[in-house]
N, C-alpha and C positions, 0 to 999 in steps of 0.2 A: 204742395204746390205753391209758387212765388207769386202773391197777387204783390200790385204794384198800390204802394202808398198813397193815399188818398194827399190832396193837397195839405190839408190842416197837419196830419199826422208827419207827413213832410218835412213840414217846416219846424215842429216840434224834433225831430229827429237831427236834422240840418245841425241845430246850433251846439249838440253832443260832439260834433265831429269837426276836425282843425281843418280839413280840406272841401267842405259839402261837395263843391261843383265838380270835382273827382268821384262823385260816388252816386251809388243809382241805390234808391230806398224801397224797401217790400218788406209785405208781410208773410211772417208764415204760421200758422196756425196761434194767431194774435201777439204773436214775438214781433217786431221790427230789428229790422236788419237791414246793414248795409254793405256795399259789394264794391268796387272799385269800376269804374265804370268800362274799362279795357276788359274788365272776365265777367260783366253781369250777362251777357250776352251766351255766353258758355255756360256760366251755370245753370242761365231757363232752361237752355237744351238737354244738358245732363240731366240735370231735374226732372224733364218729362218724360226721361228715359229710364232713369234707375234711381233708385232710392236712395236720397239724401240722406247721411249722417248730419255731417256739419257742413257748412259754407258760410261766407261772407263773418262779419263782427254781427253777434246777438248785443243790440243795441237796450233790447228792453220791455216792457209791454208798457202802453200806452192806457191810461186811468182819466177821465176827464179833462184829456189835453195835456198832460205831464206825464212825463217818463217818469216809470219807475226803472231805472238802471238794472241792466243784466249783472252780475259777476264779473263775465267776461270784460264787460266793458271798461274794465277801471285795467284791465293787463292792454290794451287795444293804443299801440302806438300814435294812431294821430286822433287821441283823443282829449278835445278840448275842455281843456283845466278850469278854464274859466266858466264852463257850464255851470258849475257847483262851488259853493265855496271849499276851500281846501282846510282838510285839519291835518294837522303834523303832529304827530304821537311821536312822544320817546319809545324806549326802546321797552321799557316795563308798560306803560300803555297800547303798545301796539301786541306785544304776545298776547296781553290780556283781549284783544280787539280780535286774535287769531283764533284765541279758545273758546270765544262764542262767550265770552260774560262779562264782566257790568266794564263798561267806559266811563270817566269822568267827562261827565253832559257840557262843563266848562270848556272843555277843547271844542267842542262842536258850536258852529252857527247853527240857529233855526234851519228848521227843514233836511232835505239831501244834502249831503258831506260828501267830498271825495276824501276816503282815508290815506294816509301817506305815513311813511319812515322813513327816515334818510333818503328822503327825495321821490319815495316809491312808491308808486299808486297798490296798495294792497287789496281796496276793497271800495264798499258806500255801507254810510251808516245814515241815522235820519234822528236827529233828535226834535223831539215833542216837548216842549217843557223844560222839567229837570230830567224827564227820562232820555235813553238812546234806545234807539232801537237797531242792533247789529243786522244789517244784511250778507255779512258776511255767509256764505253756503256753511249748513251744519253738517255734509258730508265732506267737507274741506277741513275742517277744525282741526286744532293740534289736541290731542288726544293726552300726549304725553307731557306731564311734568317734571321735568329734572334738575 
């Protein structure tokens, strides 16, 4: 069920997204998400009627007022870049980023990272220190080496 965003979480949500005032903000079972504001209306209805897979961009789950970014969020068209700093990985650092192991913590700003290759949002990492820590999904990884 779609409860509707608390003001604070809101606005924490707001500033992930290139268009906010196009979008209507909720939670679902402590995910936040967002819905374009023409089909939020449609999806409470379906929602209260059949059982939801997916809808709207999974924005995230919300930790002491900061997002921790979904997956999804980094493929999510009007998704604003400037939320996070941006790391640009070549093309041997970014497989390495795909297979779930170690990144050079040098490409990354402190904190959340929007990851990117040739222009492409791939994923979010988070570096601590010297370490990263890949949020990239470990059921997404590239398995194979060739």
């Amino acid at each position: 069920m779609v409860a509707p965003a608390d003001r604070a979480s809101a606005g924490e949500l707001r500033r992930w997204v290139r268009e906010p005032d196009r979008m209507v903000f909720g939670t679902v079972a402590g995910t936040g998400y967002a819905w374009y504001g023409e089909q939020a209306e449609a999806v409470k209805t379906l929602s209260e009627a059949l059982p939801v897979i997916c809808s709207g961009v999974a924005l995230g789950q919300l930790f002491k007022g900061r997002l921790k970014p979904d997956p999804a969020l980094a493929f999510f068209d009007g998704l604003e870049r400037g939320a996070v700093p941006v790391a640009g990985l070549d093309d041997e650092q970014a497989l390495r980023y795909l297979r779930r192991q170690e990144v050079a913590a040098g490409a990354l700003a402190e904190g959340v990272n929007l990851v990117t290759a040739r222009g492409r949002a791939l994923g979010f990492a988070k570096r601590i220190g010297a370490r990263v820590n890949n949020m990239y999904p470990n059921s997404l990884r590239i398995l194979r080496q060739e």
